[in-house]
N, C-alpha and C positions, 0 to 999 in steps of 0.2 A: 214813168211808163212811156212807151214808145207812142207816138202822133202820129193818127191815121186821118187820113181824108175820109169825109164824107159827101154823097151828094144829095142832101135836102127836096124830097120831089116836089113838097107843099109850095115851098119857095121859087126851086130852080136856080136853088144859088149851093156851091160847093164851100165846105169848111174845115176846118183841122181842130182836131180836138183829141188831148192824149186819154181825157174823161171817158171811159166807156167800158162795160160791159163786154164779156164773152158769153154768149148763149148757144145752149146745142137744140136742134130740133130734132128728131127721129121720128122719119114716118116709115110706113109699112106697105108695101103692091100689095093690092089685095090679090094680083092673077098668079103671080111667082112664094109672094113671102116670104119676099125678099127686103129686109129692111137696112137704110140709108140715113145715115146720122149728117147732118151738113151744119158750121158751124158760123156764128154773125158775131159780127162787133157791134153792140148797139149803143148809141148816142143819144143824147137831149139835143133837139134842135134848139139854137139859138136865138132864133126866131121865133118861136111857139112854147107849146108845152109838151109838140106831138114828142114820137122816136124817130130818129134814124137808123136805120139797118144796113149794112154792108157786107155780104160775102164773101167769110175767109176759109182759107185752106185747111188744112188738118194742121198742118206743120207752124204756119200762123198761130190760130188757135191755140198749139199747145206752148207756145213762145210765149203771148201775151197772158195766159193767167200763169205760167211761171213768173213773171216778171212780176204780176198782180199779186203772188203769193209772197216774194221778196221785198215787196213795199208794205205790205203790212208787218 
């Protein structure tokens, strides 16, 4: 899988790590009802036990669990 940086807030230290999740969130305006899907690469910090999250594109997103579906 392809190796994304991340940046660790807890620490304040950046890492690279190919290890990671793709997660979708979708939330909903309550004024329009207009709803907005945005997609994260999440990591294990290094340092801790917390997450790392990074904000990726649509196009990202759908690159890295193709890739993640070819490695299994």
């Amino acid at each position: 899988m392809t190796e994304v940086e991340f940046y660790d807030v807890k620490t304040k230290d950046k890492f690279k790590t190919s290890e990671f999740d793709v997660r979708e969130k979708t939330s909903t305006n309550e004024n329009t009802g207009n709803t907005t899907t945005r997609f994260f690469a999440v990591a294990k910090s290094p340092a801790g036990t917390h997450e790392c999250w990074r904000v990726l594109g649509k196009n990202d997103a759908e690159k890295y669990q193709a890739e993640a579906k070819k490695a299994v």
